[in-house]
N, C-alpha and C positions, 0 to 999 in steps of 0.2 A: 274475518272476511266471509267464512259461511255463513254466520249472522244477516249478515248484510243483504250477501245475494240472496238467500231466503226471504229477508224482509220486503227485498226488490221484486220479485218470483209474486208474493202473495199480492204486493199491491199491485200488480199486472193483471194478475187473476180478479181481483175485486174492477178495476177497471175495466174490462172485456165484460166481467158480467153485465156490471151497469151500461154500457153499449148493445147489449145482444149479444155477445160470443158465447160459444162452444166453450164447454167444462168436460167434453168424453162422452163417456157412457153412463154416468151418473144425471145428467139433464136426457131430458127426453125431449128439447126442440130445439134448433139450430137457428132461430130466426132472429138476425141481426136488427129489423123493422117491422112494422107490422107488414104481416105475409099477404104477398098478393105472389100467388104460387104459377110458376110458368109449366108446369107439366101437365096440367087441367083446366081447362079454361071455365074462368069464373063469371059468373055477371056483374059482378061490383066485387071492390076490395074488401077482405076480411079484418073485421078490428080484434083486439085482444087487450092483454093487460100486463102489465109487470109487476112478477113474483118476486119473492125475496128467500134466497134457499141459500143455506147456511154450507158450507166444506170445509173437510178436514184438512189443515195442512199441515207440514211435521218443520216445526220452526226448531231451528238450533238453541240449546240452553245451556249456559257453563254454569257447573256445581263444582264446588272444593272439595276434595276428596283427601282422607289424609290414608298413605302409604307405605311404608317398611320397604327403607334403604338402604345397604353396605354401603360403608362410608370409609375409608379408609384414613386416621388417620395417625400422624407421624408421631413417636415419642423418642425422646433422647434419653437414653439408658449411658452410664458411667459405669466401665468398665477398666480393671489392675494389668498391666502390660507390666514383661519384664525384656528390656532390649537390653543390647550393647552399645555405651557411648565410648567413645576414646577420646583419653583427656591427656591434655600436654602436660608433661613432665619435663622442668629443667634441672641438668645436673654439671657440677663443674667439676672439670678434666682438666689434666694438665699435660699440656701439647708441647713438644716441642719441637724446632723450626730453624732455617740458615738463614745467616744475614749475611753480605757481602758489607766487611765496613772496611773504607778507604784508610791507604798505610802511605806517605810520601816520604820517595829514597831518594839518593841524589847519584846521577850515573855520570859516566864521560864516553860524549860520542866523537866517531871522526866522521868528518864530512870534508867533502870537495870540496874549494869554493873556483867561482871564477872571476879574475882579477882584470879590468880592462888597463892594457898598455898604448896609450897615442903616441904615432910618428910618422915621422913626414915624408910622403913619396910623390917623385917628378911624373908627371903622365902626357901623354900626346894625344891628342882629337880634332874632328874635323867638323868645318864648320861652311856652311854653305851662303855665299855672299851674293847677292842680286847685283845684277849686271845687265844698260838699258844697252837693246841694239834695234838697226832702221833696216826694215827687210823688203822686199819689193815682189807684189801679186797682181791676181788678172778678179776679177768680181761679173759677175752676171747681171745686166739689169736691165728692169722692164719697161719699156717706153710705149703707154695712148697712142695710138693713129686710130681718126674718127673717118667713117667714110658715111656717102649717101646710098643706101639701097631702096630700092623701090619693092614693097609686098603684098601680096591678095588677104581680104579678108571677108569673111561674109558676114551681113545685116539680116537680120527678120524683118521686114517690111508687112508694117499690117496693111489688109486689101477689105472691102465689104463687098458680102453676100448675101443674096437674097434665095431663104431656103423652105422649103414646105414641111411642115411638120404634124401627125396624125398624134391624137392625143384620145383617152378614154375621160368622160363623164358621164357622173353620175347625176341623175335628171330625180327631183322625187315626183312620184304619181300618187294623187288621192281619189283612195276606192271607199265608197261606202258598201259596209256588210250589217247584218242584222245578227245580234246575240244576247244569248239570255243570262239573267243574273238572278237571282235570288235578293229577296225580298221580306224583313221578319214584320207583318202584319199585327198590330196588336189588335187584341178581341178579347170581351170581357167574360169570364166564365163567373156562373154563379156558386159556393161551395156552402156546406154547412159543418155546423163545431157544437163541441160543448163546452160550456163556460160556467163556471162558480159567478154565484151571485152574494154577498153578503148584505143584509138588512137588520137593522135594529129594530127587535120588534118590544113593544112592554110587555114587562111581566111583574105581576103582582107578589110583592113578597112582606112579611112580618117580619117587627122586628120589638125587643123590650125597650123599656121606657120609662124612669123615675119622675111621678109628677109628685108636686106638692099639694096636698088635697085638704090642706090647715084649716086655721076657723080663726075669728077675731076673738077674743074673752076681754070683759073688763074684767080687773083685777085693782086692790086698794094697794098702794105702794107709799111707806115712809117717806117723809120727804124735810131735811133739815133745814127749818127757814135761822134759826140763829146760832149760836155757844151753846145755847142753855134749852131753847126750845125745837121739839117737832112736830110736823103735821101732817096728817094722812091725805093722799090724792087720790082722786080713781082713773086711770089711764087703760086706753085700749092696747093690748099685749096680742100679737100674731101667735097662735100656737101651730107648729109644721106638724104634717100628716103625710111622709114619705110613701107613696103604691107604684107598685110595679104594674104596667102593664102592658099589653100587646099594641102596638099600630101597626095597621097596613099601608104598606109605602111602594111605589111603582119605579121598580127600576128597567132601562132599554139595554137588553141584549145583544150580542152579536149573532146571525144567525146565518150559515152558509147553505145556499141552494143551488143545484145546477141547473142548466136551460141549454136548448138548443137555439143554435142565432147562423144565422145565413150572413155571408159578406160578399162583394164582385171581388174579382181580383183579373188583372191585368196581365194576360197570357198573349205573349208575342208567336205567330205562328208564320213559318215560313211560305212564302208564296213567291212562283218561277213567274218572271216578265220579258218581255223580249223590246229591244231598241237596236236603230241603229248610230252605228260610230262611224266617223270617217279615219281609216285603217293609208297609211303616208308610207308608199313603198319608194325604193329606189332604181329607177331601170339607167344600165349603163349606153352609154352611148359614144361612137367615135367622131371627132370631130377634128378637120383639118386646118390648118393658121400655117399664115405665111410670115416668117420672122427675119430680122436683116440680123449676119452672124458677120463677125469679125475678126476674117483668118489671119493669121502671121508668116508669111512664104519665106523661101531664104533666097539672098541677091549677092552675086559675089563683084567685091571693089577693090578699086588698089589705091595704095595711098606710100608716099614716098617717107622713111626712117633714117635719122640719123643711127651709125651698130659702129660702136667703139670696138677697135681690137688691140689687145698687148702684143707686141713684139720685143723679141729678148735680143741684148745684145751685151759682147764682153768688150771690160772697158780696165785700165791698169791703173793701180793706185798702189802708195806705201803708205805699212803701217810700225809701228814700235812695238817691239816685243819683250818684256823682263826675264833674263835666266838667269840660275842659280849655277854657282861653279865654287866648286870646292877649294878646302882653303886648309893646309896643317897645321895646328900651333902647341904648345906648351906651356902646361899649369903645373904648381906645386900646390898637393893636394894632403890632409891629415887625416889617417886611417889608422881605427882604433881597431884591434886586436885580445882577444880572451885569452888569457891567461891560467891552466887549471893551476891549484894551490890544496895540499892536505890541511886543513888546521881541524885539533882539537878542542873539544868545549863540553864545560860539567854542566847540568841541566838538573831540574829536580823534577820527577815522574811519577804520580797519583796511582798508585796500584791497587783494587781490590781484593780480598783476601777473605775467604769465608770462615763464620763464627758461628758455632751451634748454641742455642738459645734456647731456653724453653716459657713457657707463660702460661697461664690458668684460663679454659675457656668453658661460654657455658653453654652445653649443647641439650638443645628440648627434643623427646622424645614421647612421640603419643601409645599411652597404655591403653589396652580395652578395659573399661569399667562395665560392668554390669549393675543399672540400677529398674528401678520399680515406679512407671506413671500411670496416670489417672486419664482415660481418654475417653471422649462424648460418640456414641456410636446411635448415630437415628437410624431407628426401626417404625415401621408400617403395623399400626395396627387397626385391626379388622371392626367394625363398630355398625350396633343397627339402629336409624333412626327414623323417629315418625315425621312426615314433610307434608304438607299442603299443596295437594297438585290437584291444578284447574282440566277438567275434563271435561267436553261436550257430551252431551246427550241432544239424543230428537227427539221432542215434545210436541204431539196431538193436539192443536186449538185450531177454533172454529171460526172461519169467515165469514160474514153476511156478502151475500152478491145479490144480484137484481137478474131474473129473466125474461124476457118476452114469454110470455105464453099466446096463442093464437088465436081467435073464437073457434066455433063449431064448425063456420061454412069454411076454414083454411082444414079442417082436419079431415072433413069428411070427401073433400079433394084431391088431399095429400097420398101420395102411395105410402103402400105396406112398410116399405124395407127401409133401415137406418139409414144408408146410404141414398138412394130416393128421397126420403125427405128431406138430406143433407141439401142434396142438390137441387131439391125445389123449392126449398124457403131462401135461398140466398142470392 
């Protein structure tokens, strides 16, 4: 990263130069163009020239550096432990123990019993027999008598009226006012730049080159016309004469130049105008109307009702009544009766009876043994090694920049003092 912004840093610096900028207190002139100096008034503009002056800058540089580092590392060491295990031991014991085993005896018990005896007893009961009788009452009842009454009722009768009524409106009024608005004008400014130029230009360069520089030679060469005979011919034979040598051959370059180039460009500027609008207000107003309303009054009328009324009156009638009237009779009835009775009886009876036993059992018991293991114990250890560590350094190398320098009639104008001339070249 500090690579970087240093590499950014210088080419900043190399580009201000080639514009005219300020490098500090190592340039001795400030002049962004050629100086036409406002602190001294001059007759004509002063021309000048562009210098080319070299600065130091301290660019960042990684070098491998090797180093001496504590390392720590782990080694497992085996080391003789003597613990205590406890190991099961079984061993057989002879236990002994009770059993309850079943003995059947044969006993004689007495017991109650109860015996049913039936016989036969007379009884007397009553008995309740229905009986119709005709009895003689008075009843209450209700007899309709309609009559005619005459009664008031009242109607709503609608009537029409004629009524004045004030009401508010709203009327709109149109004012014309004058107001200003803002306006963005465009207008063409003119700017200037620097811009790279690339051109191919020739350039002449050498290169080597294998010519054949041979020669013809007659030469007599055998030539077999039959089996048995031959005959000599003389043929032209090429002899090769390989030389090296140099041509000059034009090859076109890439070549980058900068220039200064002017463009318009298209600057919108704001401009205040004034119009007017027609501004739609609403003024209220009252206004009177005469409307027909239509009331509902109340009118009282009579009108004649049939009005039903009950009247009661007692009237005699008979009815029949069912009564119950008692009645004695007699039944022979059979009622059984318990009888207690001793009898004896033999039974046989399951009794348990306990028996002492004994039997072999095997009971495990843990012994401590003491024996002797082998156990892995990792240890740290301490270790110094040489490593390869990248490390910056700032590194002294040199820029070419370009300066304006000014002719004689900008200096012998210019004031004394750094600051002075700062402010009058620019």
């Amino acid at each position: 990263m500090r690579l970087v912004l240093s590499f950014v840093l210088a080419c900043s610096l190399a580009a201000s130069a080639e514009a005219g900028g300020c490098f500090g207190r190592k340039t001795s002139h400030c002049c962004s163009a050629p100086c036409n100096t406002g602190c001294a008034p001059v007759a004509a503009p002063c021309n000048g020239t562009w210098e080319t002056v070299m600065h130091k800058v301290c660019v960042p540089e990684m070098k491998t550096e090797k180093r001496i580092v504590e390392v720590c590392t782990p080694v497992v060491e085996h080391r003789q432990v003597t613990r205590t295990v406890h190991k099961c031991v079984t061993e057989e014991v002879e236990q002994s123990f009770t059993v309850m085993v079943p003995v059947t005896e044969e006993r004689e018990i007495r017991r109650k019993v109860c015996k049913p005896v039936v016989r036969e007893v007379e009884r007397t009961y009553e008995v309740m027999i229905p009986v119709q009788e005709e009895r003689e009452s008075t009843k209450t009842v209700c007899e309709a008598v309609t009559k005619e009454v005459e009664e008031t009722y009242t109607v709503m009768v609608p009537t029409t009226e004629e009524r004045e009524i004030t009401r508010t409106v709203c009327k709109p009024v149109v004012e014309e006012k004058e107001e200003t608005f803002t306006v963005l004008v465009p207008t063409q400014e003119q700017r200037m730049g620097t811009r790279t130029i690339r051109q191919m230009v020739p350039v002449k360069k050498t290169r080597k080159v294998c010519q054949d520089q041979g020669h013809w030679e007659e030469r007599t060469v055998e030539v077999a016309c039959g089996p048995c005979r031959k005959s000599t011919r003389t043929c032209r034979v090429w002899v090769p004469k390989l030389v090296e040598t140099e041509v000059e051959y034009c090859v076109h370059e890439c070549q980058t130049k900068e220039e200064q180039y002017t463009w318009n460009v298209t600057v919108c500027k704001p401009e205040t105008r004034t119009r007017k609008v027609c501004v739609t207000k609403h003024v209220t107003e009252e206004v009177k109307e005469k409307h027909t309303v239509t009331v509902c009054r109340p009118e009282t009328r009579t009108r004649k009702v049939h009005h039903t009324e009950y009247v009661q009156k007692t009237v005699p009638c008979k009815y029949t009544v069912t009564v119950c009237k008692p009645e004695t009779r007699t039944c022979k009835v059979q009622v059984t009766e318990q009888v207690e009775e001793e009898v004896v009886e033999k039974c046989h009876v399951t009794v348990c009876k306990p028996e002492t036993r004994t039997r072999k059992v095997h009971v495990s018991k843990m012994v401590p043994v003491e024996e002797t293991c082998t156990v892995a114990v990792c240890t740290n250890k301490v270790e110094k090694k040489e490593v390869e560590v990248q490390v910056c350094h700032m590194v002294e190398k040199e820029v070419e920049c370009k300066v304006w320098k000014p002719a004689a009639c900008c200096h012998e104008n210019a004031p004394r003092t750094r600051h002075a001339r700062k402010a009058c070249c620019i």
